[in-house]
C-alpha positions, 0 to 999 in steps of 0.5 A, spaced: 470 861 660 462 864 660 460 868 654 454 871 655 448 870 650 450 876 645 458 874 645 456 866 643 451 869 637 457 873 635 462 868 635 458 864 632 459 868 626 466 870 627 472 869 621 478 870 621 481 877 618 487 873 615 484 867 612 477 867 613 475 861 617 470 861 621 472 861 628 468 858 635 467 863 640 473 862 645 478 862 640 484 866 642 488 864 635 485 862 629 486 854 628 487 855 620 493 861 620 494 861 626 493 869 627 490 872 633 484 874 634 482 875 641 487 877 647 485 871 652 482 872 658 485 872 665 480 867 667 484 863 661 490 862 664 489 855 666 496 853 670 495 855 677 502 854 679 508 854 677 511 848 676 519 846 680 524 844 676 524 837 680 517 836 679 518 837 671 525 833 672 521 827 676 516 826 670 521 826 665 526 821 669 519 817 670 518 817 663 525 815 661 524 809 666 517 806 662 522 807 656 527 803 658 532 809 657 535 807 664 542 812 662 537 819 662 532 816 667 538 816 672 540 823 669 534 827 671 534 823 678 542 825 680 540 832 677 534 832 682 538 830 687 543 834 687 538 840 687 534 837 693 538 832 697 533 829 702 528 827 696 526 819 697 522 818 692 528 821 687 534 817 690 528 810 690 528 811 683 535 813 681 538 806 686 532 802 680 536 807 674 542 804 676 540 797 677 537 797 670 543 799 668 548 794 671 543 789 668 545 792 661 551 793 661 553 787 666 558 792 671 557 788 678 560 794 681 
């Protein structure tokens, strides 16, 4: 976001009305109270796109691997899977889940 001269000057002595705090210029929220002080700006929405539930899915399956959670890793992939059957890099990651589990659990199946 791009103030002009004059917002920059009057945001550099903005307070808060509820706490008094000083806030900085592109402040949507006070960071003292939390209370609003601006309606943000179109050009402050910063997500592009929406992201899909599998994409969310995939990083959370992908984290639960690092962990070495390897039950809720095969979870999220199954779940993706389910949704979008012909994802590959989910079924990759699922058959290394369920690897790490036999591992663990000892089951040769």
């Amino acid at each position: 976001m791009v103030l002009s001269p004059e917002e920059t000057i009057k945001g550099l002595f903005a307070r808060c009305a509820r706490c008094g705090r000083r806030l900085d210029p592109e402040d949507v929220f006070c960071g003292h109270c939390g209370k609003r002080v601006r309606e943000p700006a179109a050009s402050d929405d910063h997500t592009l796109e929406p992201m899909k539930l599998t994409d969310v899915l995939m990083g959370l399956g992908i984290v639960c691997l690092r962990k070495g959670d390897y039950f809720k890793a095969v979870e999220k992939f199954e779940k993706i899977i389910a949704a979008d059957p012909g994802n590959h890099k989910a079924r990759e990651l699922l058959f290394r889940a369920r690897r790490a589990v036999r591992d663990i659990t000892g089951d040769s199946r």
